[in-house]
N, C-alpha and C positions, 0 to 999 in steps of 0.2 A: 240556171235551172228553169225550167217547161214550167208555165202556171197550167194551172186548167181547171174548171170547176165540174167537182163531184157529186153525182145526184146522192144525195143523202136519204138514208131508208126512211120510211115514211113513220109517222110517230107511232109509237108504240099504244098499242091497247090498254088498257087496264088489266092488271094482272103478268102484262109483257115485263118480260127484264127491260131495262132504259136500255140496254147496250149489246146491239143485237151483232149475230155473225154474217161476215162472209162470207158463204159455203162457193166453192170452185169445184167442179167435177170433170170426171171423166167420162161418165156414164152418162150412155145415149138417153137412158130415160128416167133421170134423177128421181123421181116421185112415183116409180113402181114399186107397189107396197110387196112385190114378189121379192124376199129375203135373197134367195140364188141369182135372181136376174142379175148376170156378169159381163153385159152386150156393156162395150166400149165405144166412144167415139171415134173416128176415122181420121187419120191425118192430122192428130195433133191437133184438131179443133177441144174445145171446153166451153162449159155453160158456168153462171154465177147467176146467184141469189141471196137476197138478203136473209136470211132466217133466223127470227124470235123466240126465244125461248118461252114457253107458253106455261104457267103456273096456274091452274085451272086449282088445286085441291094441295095443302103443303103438303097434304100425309102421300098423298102419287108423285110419281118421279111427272116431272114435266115434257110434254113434247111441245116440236117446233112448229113455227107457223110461217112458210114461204110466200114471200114476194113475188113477181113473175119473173120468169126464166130468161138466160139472156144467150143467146150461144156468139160464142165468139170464132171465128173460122179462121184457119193459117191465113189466111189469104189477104185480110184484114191488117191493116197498117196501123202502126202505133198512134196515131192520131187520129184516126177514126175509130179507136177502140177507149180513147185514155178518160171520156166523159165514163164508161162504167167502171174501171178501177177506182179505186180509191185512193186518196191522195195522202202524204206523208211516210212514215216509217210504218212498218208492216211486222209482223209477226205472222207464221205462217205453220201450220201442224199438218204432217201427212202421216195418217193411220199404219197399220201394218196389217198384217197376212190373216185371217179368220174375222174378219170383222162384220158383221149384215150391213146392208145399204141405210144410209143414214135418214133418208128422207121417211118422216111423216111416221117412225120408231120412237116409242117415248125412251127416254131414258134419266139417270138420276144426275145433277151435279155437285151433289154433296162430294165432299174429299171423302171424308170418314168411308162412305160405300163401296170408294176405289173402282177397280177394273173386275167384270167374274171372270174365274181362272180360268183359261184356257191352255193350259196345259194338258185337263181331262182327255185320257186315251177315246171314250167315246168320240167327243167334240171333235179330235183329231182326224179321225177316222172316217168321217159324217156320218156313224150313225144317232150323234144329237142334230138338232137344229143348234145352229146359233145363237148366242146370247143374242137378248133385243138389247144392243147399242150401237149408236148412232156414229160410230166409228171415231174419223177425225172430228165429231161435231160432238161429243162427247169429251174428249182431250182435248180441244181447245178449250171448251167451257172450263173445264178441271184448272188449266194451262191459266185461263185468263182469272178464275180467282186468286189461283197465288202468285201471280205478273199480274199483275193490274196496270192501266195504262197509266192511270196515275202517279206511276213510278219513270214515267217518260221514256221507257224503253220501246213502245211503241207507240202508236195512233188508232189503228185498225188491226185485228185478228182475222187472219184466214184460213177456213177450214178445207183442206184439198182432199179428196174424196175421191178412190177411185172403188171399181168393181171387181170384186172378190170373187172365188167359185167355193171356198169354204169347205174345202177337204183337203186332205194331206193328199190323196190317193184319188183323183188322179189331179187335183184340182193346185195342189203346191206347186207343180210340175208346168201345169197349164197358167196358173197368174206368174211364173217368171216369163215364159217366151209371150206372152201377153206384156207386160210391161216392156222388155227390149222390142217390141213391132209395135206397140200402139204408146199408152199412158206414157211412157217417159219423154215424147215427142208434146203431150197436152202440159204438163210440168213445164219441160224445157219453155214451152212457149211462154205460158202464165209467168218464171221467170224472166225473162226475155223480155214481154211486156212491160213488167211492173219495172224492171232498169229504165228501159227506152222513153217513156209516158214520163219518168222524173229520175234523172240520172244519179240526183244528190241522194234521196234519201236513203235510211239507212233496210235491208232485207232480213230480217233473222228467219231461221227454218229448225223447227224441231221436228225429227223422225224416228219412228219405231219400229224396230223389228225388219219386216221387207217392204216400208214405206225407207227405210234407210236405202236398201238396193234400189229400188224404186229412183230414189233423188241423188245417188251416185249416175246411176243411170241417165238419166236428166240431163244431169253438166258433164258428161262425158261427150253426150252428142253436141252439147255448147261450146267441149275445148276443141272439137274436132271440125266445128263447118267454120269455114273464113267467113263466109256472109255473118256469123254472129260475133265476132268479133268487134270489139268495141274499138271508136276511133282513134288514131293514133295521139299519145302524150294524154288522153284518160284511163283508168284504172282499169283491167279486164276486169276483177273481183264483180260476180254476182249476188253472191250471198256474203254478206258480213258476218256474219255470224252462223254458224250451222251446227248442230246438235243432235248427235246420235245416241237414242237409247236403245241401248240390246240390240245392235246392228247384227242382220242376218246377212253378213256377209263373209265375205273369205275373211281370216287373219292376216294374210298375204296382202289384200290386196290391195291395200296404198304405201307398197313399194317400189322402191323405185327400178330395182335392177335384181336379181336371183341372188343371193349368197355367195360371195365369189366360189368360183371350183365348181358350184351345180351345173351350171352350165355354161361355164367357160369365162373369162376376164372380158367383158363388154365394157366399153369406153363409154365415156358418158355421151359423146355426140351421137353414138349407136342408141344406147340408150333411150336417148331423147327424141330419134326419130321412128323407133320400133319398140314398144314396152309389150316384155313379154306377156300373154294371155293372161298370167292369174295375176297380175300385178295390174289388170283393167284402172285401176281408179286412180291409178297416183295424177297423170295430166289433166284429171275433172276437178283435182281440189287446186289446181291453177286459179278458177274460176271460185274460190273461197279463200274470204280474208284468216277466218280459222276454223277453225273443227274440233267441235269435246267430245270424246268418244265416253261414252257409259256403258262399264261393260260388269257381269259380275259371274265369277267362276259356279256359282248357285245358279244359274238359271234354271228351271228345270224344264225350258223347253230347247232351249238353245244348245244341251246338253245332250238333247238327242237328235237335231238337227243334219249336223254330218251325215250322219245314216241315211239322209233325206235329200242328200247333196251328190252323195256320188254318183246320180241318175240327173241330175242338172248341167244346163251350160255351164258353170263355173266348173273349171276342168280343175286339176290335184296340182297344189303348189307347195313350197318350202313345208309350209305349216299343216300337210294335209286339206280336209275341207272344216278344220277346225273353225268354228265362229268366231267375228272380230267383237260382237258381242260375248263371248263366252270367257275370252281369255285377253282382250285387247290387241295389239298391233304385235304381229309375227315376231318382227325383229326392227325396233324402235332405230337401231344405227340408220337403216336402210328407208324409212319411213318418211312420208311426205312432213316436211317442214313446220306447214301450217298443221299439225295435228295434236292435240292436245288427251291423254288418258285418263279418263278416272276411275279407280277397283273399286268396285261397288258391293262388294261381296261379304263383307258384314252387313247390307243394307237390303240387300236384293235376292232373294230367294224363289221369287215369282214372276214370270217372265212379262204379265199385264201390271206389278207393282211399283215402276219408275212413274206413274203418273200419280201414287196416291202417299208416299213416302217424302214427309218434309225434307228429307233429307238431300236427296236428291232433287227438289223444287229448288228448296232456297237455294242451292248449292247452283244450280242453272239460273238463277235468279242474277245471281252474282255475273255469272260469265256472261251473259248477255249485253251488263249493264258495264263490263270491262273496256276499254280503250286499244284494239287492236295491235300487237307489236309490228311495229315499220322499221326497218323489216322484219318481216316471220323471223325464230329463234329456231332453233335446232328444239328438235322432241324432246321434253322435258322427261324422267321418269314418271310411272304413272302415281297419281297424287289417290292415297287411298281414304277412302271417305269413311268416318267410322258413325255406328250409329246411336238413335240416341233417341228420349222420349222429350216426344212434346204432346201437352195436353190428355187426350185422353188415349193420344197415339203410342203402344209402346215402344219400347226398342224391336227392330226387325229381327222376325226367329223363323225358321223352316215351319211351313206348312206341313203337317204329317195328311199323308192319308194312306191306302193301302200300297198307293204303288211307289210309297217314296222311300223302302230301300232300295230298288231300282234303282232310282234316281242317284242316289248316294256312292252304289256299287259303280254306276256308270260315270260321276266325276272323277272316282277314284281311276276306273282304268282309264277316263281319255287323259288325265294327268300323267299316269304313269309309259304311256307311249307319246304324249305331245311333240316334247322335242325328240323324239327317237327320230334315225334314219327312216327313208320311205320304205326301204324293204321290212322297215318293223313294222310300221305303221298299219302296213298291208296286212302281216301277220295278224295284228292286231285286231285288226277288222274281222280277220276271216274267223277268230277266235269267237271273239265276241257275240259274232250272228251267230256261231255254231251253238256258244253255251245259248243263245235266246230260244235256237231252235230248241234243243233239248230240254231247256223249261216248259216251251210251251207242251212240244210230244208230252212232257212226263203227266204235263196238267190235261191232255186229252186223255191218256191211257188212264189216270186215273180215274175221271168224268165216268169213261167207259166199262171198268172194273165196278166200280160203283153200283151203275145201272145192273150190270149183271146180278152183282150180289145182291140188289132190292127185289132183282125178277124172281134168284132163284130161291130165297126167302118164305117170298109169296107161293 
């Protein structure tokens, strides 16, 4: 194994946490306090900095305090780059979809405060701003209280950060084809690095939401280029461990072949050298020793996701554009190897609360600190996680607010067409928007009736 000696963050202030993060970005101007600024780096290049968590007042959430910036560029050889990595085992957090720019945002790292919902139609919409959090530099913090390194699963936390546009409309749309052209090439690399710079140690990555797409995305362009390819009679494995909470991705899509009869008997040599479009991710988890999928039929953001999908490159497979966070892997026969399910759905009711639910911590705590199976096992059933009070936490229950029989009405029908045929599916769909339309018309005509009746009143 490569020694190499790592500049170590410089001592902490008074008032600094002793144990500061790693922030890795994608974003061309990490420190722009402009919330939208969504400009990306070019070519897979990325910046890093040390950033302190800065405890100025305990009753204020705390913001961070950066070291100087360091950009790293494709071009850049693993040895001229391995003095600013960090050396040993890693732990690594990539944020998901609506999150503001981290840098120079206070925000809290209490557990108890959790994630604010983002599931609100406003937020989604953008007609709010964004919560002020600090994204992935927020969940690592959360991540690294309840993993502490002192449990020897890691050495260093890395926080990966990329640039958001913070609306469903048009901006959901715009950070996918943004991630497949730019960030998942600055990912791939920072992985890619951190193997090369020290082959032995061990990589864990935990991802949320479309930080999940995001890092399929990643090591898909890593199973696919020969020059990344590691050398022969060593392990390709990049990521030892990898961890998806509430993946916004297909259900489909780390499969390996269509459902026989869908489309025709494919031989596995076919297979293996063509994988059909919605089945993208099975050849990326090559490049993973394993994979815990956390998924919870509750989501209530992921619930309405689909809707949001049929307008995306992920084209309609087996499972529809059903979420692999919503419901777990399409059809576990058919499913990558290394992949691992867990029903979170007594747990999980809120699409930002896998970061603040013991349950799911500890329960990640475990699988990180596991001993990989050599070789992969065949897809286990999914292990369902039930839930439970600790402290002053209680058991996980549904957030009510106005719009959550919505929510309710709409788990019920994506359940009730999931495994249908696609031609139902589709029916399903066209159903669906039609009654949404007609709620909405009946809530404008009524708006409209209203006003009249006030005018004619008057």
């Amino acid at each position: 194994m490569q020694t190499h000696s790592t500049p170590q963050p410089s001592q902490a202030a008074p008032g600094q946490d002793e144990r500061p993060l790693l922030v890795v970005t994608s974003r061309a101007k990490p420190e722009n306090p402009d919330l939208f600024d969504s400009r990306t780096l070019p070519a897979g290049d990325y910046q890093l900095a040390w950033a302190h968590p800065v405890q100025t007042d305990p009753s204020v959430p705390p913001s961070f305090k950066y070291e100087p910036w360091h950009l790293i560029s494709h071009r850049k050889t693993p040895d001229a780059i391995s003095d600013l990595l960090p050396s040993g085992d890693v732990l690594i957090v990539v944020h998901g979809f609506l999150n503001s720019a981290p840098e120079g945002v206070q925000a809290g790292l209490e557990i108890g405060q959790g994630l604010e919902r983002t599931g609100s139609p406003g937020a989604a919409l953008g007609l709010t701003r964004p919560a002020n959090q600090p994204s992935a530099l927020r969940l690592a913090a959360i991540l690294q209280r309840q993993i502490p390194p002192a449990q020897a699963l890691y050495r260093q936390l890395i926080a990966f950060t990329w640039p958001t546009t913070h609306r469903v409309f048009p901006g959901y749309y715009v950070d996918k084809v943004q991630i497949a052209e730019d960030t998942a090439f600055s990912l791939a690399n920072l992985l890619s690095d951190l193997r090369a710079t020290e082959p032995g140690r061990r990589i864990l990555l935990v991802a949320h939401s479309m930080g999940c797409f995001l890092t399929l995305k990643a090591l898909q362009i890593l199973a696919a280029l020969r020059s990344a390819q590691s050398p022969e009679g060593r392990s390709q494995v990049l990521i030892d461990q990898l961890v998806f909470y509430a993946p916004d991705i297909q259900s489909c899509a780390l499969q390996s072949d269509p459902p026989l009869g869908s489309q025709g008997n494919s031989s596995p040599d076919k297979a293996s050298i063509a994988v059909p479009e919605p089945f993208f991710g099975y050849h990326a988890l090559d490049r993973v020793g394993r994979l815990t999928i956390y998924y919870s039929f509750h989501d209530n953001v992921l619930v309405w996701s689909p809707l949001a999908n049929y307008f995306t490159q992920e084209p309609n497979g087996p499972g529809g554009h059903a979420r692999l966070g919503w419901c777990g892997p399409f059809t576990p026969a058919t499913t990558h190897k290394n992949v691992v399910a867990v029903n979170c759905s007594a747990v999980i009711y809120d699409h930002g609360a896998y970061f603040m639910r013991h349950e799911i911590l500890e329960h990640t705590a475990r699988v990180l600190a596991e001993p990989i199976p050599t070789p992969p096992q065949p897809v286990p059933p999914a292990t369902v996680l039930p839930t439970s009070r600790e402290g002053e936490q209680p058991p996980a229950h549904r957030l009510w607010t106005w719009w959550t029989p919505a929510e309710i009405i709409r788990e019920w029908w994506m359940g009730l067409f999931y495994t249908k045929p696609r031609w139902a599916r589709i029916l399903g769909t066209i159903l669906g928007w039609s009654i949404i339309f007609v709620i909405l018309a009946a809530i404008i005509i009524g708006i409209i009736f209203g006003i009249i009746a006030l005018v004619h009143r008057r």
